[in-house]
C-alpha positions as a Markdown table, in Angstrom:
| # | Residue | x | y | z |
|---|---|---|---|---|
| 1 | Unk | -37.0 | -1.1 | 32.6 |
| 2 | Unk | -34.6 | 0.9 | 30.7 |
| 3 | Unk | -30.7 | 0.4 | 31.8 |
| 4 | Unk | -29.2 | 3.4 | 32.6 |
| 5 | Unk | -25.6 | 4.4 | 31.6 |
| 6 | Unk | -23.2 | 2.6 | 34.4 |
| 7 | Unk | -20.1 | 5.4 | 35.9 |
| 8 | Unk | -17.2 | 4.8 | 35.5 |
| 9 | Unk | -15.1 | 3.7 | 38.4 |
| 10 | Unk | -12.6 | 5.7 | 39.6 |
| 11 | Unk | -9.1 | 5.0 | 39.0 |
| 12 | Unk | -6.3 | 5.0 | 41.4 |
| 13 | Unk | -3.4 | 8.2 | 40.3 |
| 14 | Unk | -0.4 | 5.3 | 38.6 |
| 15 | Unk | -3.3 | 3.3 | 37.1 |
| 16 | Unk | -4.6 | 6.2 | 35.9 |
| 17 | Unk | -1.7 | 7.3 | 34.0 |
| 18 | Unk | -1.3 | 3.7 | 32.6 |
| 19 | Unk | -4.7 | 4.2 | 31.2 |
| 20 | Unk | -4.6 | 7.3 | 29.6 |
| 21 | Unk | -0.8 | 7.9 | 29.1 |
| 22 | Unk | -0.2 | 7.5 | 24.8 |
| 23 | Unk | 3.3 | 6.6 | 23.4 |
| 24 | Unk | 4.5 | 9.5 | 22.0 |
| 25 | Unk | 5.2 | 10.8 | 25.3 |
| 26 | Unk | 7.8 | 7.8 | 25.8 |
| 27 | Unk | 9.3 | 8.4 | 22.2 |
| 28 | Unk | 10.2 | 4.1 | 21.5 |
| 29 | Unk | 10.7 | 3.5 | 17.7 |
| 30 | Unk | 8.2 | 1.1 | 16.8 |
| 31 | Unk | 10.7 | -1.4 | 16.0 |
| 32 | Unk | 10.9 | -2.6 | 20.1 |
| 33 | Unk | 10.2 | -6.0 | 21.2 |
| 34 | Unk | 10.5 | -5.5 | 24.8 |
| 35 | Unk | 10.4 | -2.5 | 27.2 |
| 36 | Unk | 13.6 | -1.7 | 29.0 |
| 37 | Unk | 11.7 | -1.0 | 32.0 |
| 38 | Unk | 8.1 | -0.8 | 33.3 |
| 39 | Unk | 6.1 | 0.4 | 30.4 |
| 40 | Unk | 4.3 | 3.6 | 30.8 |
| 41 | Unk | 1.7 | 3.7 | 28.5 |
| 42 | Unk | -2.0 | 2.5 | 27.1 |
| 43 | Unk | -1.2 | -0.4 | 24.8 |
| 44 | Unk | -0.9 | -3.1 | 27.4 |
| 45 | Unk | -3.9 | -2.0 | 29.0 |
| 46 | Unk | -5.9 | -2.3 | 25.6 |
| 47 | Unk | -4.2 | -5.3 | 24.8 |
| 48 | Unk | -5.8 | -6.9 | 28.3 |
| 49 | Unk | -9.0 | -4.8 | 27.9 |
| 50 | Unk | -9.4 | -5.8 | 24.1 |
| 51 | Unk | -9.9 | -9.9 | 25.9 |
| 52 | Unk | -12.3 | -8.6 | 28.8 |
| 53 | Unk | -14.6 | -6.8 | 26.4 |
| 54 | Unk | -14.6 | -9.7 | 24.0 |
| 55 | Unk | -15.9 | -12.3 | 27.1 |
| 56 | Unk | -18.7 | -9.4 | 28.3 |
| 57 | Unk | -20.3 | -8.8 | 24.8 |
| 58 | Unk | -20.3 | -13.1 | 24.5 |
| 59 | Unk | -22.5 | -13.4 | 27.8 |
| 60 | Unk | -24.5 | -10.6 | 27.0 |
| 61 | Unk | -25.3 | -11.7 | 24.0 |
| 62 | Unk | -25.5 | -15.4 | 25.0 |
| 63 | Unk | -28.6 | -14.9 | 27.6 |
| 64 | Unk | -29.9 | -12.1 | 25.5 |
| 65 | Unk | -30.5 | -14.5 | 22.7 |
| 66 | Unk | -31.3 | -17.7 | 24.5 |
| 67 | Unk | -32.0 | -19.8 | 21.0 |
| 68 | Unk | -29.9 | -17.7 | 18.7 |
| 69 | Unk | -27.7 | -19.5 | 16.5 |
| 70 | Unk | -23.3 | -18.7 | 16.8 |
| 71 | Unk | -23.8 | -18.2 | 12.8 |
| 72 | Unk | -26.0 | -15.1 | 13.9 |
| 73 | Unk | -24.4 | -14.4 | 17.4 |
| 74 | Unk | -20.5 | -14.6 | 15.6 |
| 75 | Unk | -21.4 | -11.1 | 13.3 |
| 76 | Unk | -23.2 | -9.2 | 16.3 |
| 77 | Unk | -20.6 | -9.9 | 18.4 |
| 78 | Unk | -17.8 | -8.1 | 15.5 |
| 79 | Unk | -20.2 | -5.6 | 14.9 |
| 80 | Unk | -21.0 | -4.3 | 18.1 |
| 81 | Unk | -16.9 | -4.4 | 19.3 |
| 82 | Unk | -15.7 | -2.6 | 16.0 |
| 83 | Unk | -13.0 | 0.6 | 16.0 |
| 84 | Unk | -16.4 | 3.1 | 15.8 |
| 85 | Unk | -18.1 | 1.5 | 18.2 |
| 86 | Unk | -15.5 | 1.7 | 20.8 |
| 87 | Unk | -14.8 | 4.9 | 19.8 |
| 88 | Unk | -18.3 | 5.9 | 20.7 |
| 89 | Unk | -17.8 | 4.6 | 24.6 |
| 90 | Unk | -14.4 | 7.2 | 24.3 |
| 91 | Unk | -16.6 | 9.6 | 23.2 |
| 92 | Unk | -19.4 | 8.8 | 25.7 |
| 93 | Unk | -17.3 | 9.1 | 28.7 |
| 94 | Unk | -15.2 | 11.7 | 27.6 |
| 95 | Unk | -11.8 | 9.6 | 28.2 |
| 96 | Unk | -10.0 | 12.4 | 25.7 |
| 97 | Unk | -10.4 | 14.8 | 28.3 |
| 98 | Unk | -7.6 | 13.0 | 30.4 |
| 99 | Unk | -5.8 | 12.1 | 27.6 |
| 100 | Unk | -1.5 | 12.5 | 28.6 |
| 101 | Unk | 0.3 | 13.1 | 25.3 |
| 102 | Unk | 2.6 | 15.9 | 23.8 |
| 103 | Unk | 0.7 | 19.0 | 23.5 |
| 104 | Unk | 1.2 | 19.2 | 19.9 |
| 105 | Unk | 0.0 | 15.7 | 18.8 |
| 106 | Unk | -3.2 | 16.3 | 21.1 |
| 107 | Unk | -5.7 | 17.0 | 18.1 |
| 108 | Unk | -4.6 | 14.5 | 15.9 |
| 109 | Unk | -4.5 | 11.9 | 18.5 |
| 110 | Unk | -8.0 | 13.0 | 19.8 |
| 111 | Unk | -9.3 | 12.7 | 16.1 |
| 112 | Unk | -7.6 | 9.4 | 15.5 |
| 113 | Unk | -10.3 | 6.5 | 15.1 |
| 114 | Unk | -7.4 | 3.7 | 16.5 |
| 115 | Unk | -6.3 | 5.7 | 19.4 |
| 116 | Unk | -10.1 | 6.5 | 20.7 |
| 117 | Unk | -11.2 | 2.7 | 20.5 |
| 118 | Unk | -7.6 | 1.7 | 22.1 |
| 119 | Unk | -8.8 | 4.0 | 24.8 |
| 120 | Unk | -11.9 | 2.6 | 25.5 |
| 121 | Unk | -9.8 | -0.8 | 26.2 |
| 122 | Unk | -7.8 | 0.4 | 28.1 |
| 123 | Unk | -9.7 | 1.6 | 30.5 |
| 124 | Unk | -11.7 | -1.8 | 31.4 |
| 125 | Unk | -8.1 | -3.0 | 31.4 |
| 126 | Unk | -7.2 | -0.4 | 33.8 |
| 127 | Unk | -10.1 | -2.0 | 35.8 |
| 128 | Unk | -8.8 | -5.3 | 35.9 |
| 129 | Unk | -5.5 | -4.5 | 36.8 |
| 130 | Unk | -7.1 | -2.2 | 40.3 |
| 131 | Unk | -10.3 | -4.2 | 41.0 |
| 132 | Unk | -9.7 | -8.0 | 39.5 |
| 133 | Unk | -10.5 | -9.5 | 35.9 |
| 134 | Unk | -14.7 | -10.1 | 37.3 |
| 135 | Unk | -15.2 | -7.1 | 38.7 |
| 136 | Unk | -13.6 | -5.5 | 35.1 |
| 137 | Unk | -16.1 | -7.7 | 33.5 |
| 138 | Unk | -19.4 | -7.2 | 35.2 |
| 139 | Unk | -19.0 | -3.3 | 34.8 |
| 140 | Unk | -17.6 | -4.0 | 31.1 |
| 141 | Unk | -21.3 | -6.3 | 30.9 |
| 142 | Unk | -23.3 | -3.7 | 32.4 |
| 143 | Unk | -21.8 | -1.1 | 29.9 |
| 144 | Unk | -22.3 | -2.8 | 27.2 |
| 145 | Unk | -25.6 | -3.7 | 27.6 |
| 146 | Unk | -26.8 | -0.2 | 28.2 |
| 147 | Unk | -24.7 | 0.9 | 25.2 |
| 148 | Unk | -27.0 | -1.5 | 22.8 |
| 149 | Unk | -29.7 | -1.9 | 24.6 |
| 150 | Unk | -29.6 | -5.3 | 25.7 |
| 151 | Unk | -30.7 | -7.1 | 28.7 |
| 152 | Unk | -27.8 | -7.6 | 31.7 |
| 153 | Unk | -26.9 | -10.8 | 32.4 |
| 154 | Unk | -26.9 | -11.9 | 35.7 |
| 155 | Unk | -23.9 | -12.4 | 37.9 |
| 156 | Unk | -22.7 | -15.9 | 38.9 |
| 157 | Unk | -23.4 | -15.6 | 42.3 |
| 158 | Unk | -26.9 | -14.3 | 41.7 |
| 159 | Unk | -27.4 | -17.8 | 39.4 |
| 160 | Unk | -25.8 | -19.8 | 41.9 |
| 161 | Unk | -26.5 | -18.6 | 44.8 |
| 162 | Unk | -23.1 | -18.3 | 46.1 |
| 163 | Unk | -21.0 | -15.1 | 47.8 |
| 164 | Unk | -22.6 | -11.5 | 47.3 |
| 165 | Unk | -23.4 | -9.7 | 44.8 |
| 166 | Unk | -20.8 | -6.7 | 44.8 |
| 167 | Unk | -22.3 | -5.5 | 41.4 |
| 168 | Unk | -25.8 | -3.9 | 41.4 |
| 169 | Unk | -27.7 | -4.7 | 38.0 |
| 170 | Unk | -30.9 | -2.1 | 38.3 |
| 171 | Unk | -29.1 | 1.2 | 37.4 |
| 172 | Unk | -28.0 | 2.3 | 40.2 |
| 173 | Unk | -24.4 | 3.2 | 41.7 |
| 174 | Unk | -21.9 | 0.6 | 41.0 |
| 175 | Unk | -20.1 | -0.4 | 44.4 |
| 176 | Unk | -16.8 | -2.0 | 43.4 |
| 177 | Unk | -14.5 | -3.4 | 46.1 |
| 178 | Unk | -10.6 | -2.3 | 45.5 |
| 179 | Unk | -8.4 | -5.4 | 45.7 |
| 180 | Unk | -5.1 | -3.8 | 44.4 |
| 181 | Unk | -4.1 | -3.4 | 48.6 |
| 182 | Unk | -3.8 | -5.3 | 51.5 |
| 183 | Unk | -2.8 | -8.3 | 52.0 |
| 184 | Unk | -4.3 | -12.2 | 52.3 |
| 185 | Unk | -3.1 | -13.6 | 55.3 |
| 186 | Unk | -1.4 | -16.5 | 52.6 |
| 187 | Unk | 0.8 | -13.9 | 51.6 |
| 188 | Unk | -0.3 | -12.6 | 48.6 |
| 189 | Unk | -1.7 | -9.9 | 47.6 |
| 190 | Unk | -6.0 | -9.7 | 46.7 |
| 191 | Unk | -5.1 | -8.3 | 43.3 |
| 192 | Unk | -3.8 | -11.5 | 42.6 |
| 193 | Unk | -7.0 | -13.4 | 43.4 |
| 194 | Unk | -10.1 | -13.0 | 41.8 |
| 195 | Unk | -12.9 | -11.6 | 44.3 |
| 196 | Unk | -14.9 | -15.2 | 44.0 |
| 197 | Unk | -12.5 | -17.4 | 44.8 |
| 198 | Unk | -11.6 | -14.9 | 48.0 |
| 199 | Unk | -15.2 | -15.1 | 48.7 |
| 200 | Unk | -15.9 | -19.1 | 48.2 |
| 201 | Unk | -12.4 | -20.6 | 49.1 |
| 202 | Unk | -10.6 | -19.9 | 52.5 |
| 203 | Unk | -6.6 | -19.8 | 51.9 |
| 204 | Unk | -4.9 | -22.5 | 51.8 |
| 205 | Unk | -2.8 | -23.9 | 54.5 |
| 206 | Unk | 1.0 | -24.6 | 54.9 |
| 207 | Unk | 2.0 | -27.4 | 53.0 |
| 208 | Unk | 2.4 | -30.2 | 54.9 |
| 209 | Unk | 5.8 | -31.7 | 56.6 |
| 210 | Unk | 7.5 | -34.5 | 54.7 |
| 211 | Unk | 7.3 | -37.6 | 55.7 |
| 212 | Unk | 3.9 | -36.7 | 57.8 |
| 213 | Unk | 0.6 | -37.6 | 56.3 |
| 214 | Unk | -2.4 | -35.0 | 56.3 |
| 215 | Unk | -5.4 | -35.5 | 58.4 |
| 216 | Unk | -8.7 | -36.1 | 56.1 |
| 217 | Unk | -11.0 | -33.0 | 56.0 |
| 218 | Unk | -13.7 | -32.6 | 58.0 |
| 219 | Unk | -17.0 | -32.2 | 57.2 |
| 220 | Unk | -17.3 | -28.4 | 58.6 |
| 221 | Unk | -14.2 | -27.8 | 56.7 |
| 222 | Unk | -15.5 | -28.1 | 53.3 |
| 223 | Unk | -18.7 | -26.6 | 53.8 |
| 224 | Unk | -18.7 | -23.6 | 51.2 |
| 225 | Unk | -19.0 | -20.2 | 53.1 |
| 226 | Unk | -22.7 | -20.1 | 51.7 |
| 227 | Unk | -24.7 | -22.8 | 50.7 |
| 228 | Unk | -25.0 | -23.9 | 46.9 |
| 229 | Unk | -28.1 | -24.0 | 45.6 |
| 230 | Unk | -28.8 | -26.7 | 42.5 |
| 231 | Unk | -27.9 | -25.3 | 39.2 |
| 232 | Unk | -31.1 | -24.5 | 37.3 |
| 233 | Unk | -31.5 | -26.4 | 34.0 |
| 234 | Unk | -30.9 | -24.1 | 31.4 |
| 235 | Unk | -33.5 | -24.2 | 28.6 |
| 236 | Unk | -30.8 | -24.6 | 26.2 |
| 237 | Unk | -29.9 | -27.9 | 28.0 |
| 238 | Unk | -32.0 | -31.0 | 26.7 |
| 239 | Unk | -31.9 | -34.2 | 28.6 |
| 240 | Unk | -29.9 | -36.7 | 27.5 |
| 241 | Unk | -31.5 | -39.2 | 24.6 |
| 242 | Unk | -30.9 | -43.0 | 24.4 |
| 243 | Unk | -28.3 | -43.6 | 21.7 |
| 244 | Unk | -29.2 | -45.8 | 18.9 |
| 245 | Unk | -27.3 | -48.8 | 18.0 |
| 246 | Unk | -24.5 | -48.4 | 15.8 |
| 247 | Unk | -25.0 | -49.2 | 12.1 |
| 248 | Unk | -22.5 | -52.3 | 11.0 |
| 249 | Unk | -20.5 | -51.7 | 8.1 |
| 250 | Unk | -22.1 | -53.4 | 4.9 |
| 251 | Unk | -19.3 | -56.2 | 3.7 |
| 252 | Unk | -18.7 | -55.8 | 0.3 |
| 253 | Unk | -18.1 | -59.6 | -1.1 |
| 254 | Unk | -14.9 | -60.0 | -2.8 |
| 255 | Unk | -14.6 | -62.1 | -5.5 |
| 256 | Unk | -12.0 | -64.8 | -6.1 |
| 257 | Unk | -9.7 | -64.9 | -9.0 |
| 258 | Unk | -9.9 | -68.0 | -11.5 |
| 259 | Unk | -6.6 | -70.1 | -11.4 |
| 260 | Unk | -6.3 | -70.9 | -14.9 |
| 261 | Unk | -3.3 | -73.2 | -15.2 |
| 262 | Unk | -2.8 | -72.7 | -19.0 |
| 263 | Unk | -2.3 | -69.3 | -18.7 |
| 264 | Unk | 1.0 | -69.0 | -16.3 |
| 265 | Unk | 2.4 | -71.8 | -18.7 |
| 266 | Unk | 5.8 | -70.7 | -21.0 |
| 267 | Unk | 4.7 | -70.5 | -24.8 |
| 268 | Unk | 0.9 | -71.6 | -23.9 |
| 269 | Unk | -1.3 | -69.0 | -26.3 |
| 270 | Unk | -5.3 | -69.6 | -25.3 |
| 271 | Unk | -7.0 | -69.8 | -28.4 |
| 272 | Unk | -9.2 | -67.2 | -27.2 |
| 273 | Unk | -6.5 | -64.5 | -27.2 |
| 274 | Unk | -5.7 | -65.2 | -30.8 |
| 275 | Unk | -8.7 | -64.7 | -32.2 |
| 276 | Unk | -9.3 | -61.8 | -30.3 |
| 277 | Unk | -6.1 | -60.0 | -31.7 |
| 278 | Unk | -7.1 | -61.4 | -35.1 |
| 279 | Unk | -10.2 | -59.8 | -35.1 |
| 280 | Unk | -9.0 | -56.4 | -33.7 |
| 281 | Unk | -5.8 | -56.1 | -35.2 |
| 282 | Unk | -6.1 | -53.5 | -38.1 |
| 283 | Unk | -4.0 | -51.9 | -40.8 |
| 284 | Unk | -2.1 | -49.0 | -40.0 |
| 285 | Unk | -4.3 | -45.6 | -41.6 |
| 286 | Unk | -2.7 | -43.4 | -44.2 |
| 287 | Unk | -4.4 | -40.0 | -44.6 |
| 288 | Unk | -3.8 | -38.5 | -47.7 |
| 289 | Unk | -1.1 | -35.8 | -47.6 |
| 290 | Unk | -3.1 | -32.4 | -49.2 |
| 291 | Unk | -4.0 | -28.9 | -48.1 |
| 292 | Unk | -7.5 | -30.3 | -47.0 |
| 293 | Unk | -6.0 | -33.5 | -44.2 |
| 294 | Unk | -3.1 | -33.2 | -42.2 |
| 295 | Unk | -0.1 | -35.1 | -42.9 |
| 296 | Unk | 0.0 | -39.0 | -41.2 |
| 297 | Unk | 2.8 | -39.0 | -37.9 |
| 298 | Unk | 3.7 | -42.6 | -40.1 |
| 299 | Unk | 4.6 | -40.6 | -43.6 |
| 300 | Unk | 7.7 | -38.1 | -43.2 |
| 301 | Unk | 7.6 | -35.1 | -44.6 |
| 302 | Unk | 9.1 | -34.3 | -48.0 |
| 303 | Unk | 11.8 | -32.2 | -47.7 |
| 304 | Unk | 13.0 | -29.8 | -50.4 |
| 305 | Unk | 16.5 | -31.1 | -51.8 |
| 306 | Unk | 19.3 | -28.1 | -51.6 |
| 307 | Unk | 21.1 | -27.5 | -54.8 |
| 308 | Unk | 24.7 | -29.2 | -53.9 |
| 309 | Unk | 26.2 | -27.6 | -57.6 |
| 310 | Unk | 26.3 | -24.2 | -59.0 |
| 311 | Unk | 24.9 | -23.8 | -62.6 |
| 312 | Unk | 28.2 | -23.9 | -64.9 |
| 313 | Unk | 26.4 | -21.2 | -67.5 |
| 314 | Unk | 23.1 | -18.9 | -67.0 |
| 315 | Unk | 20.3 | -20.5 | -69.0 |
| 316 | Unk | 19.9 | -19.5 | -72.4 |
| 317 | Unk | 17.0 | -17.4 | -73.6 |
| 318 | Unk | 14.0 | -18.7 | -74.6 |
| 319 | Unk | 13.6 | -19.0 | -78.4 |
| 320 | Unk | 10.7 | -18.1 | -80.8 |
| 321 | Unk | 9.5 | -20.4 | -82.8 |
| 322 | Unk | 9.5 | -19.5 | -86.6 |
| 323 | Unk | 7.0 | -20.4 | -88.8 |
| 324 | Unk | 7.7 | -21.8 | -92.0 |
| 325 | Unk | 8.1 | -20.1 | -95.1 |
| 326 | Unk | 5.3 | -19.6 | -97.3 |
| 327 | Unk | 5.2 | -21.4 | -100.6 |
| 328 | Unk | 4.5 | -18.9 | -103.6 |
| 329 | Unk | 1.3 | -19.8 | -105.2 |
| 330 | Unk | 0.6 | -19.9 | -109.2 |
| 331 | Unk | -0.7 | -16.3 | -109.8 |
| 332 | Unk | -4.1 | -16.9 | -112.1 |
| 333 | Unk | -3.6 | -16.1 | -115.9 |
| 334 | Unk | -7.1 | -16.0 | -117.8 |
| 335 | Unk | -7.3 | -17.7 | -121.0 |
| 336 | Unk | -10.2 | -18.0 | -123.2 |
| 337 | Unk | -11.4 | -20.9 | -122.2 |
| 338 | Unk | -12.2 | -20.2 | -118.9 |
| 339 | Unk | -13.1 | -16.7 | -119.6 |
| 340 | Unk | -16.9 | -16.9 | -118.6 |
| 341 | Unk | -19.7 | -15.7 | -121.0 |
């Protein structure tokens, strides 16, 4: 059966103008901590609606998704309580048109995305603070549900079969009972009490006198105003399984050091230890110092040596050397005998 859209409740005239009266018509810098006097505007009605809408979207989705995991149930949840969508339950019930602001900031604050979804929580804040935190949250359930087309929970005291159910869950008019008047005949108020615990427990008595101790309760005194039926067994609820022995810790065996007497003696070498430094005990190695290995930590570094005196004299010039004379050769004189033929 498809859930049709719940009204909204109607709103007595100073919780009315705590619901839908914005901050610029107060003019407080942003900078205040604490109100002089009774505040006189939305954002401590959304600050209490923002919780009751967070509690009625986790039972709806809780009984609408009876095996769901919270890995899944934690993002639905932020998805369907996000700035657009209640902006869309602003826009659905037409909360701007009783907007109270300056006339001049009245289309910017109607177009802002903050100040519509703020208005949507304060208004289920507005019914808490005129009808009780349960009656706020079964209409905020009922809402909800219809918005996203989800099943309604039932109430507690259709589950439990206590009190009567105020709320109707099949679409039709939602009767809500006005506890911000009249008096309990303890002395406080019904707003102050939620509508179940008016409806289960009687008031208390007086406190009794000092030094006098109270009678023990009857039996007709204690007996609920309706009888409790047995609490169903959820399905979610498994019967309790036998628990297994605990596993012992596994003993690691430590093992004992070896007293060996020789070894805490003054000057006493084992003969092991020697010839295991003999045999491990190497030379120290020295790269060699060129462009191709690096330079050994064990070898310093050549420095170049500063000239400590001025030359006395500029070098002389380089000289050619001269080659040696030639010796003058015998010129050739003919004679006849070696004249040839």
């Amino acid at each position: 059966m498809a859930i049709k859209q719940p009204p909204p409740p109607p709103l007595q005239a100073d919780v009315e103008n705590l619901v839908f009266s914005h901050k610029s018509l107060l003019g407080k810098p942003a900078s205040t901590t604490d109100y002089s006097e009774d505040p006189q505007d939305w954002e401590r009605m959304a600050f209490l609606g923002e919780g009751i809408l967070l509690a009625a979207m986790s039972k709806v989705l809780y009984y609408a998704y009876p095996r769901r995991r919270t890995n899944a149930l934690n993002p639905t949840r932020t998805g369907f309580l996000t700035k657009e969508e209640l902006a869309s339950i602003t826009d659905s019930y037409r909360f701007m048109d009783r907007l109270k602001c300056l006339e001049p900031s009245r289309p910017a604050i109607a177009r802002s995305l903050d100040n519509r979804a703020s208005l949507a929580e304060s208004f289920v804040g507005g019914l808490a603070l005129q009808y009780g935190m349960d009656e706020a949250g079964k209409w905020a359930e009922q809402m909800l549900a219809w918005k996203h087309g989800l099943p309604i929970p039932l109430s507690d005291e259709e589950r439990f079969g206590i009190g009567g159910g105020i709320m109707v869950n099949d679409g039709k008019e939602v009767v809500l009972k006005d506890v911000s008047s009249d008096s309990g005949s303890d002395g406080t108020t019904k707003g102050e009490r939620p509508v179940a615990a008016m409806v289960v427990h009687p008031p208390t008595s007086a406190a009794p006198l000092r030094g006098v101790s109270p009678s023990l309760p009857t039996t007709h005194s204690i007996q609920p105003a309706h009888p409790i039926t047995p609490r169903l067994e959820h399905v979610q609820i498994k019967p309790a399984k036998e628990v297994p022995n605990p596993i012992m810790e596994f003993q690691i065996p430590v093992q004992e050091p070896t007293y060996n007497p020789g070894t805490y003696q003054a000057g006493a070498v084992l003969p092991e230890v020697v010839t295991t430094a003999a045999g491990t005990a190497t030379g120290p190695t020295i790269y060699n110092a060129s462009s191709f290995y690096p330079i050994s930590s064990s070898q310093p570094t050549a420095q170049p040596v500063p000239d400590t005196e001025p030359p006395s004299s500029p070098p002389a010039a380089a000289s050619i050397p001269q080659l040696p004379e030639a010796v003058p050769q015998p010129q050739f004189q003919p004679s006849e005998g070696n004249i040839p033929v």
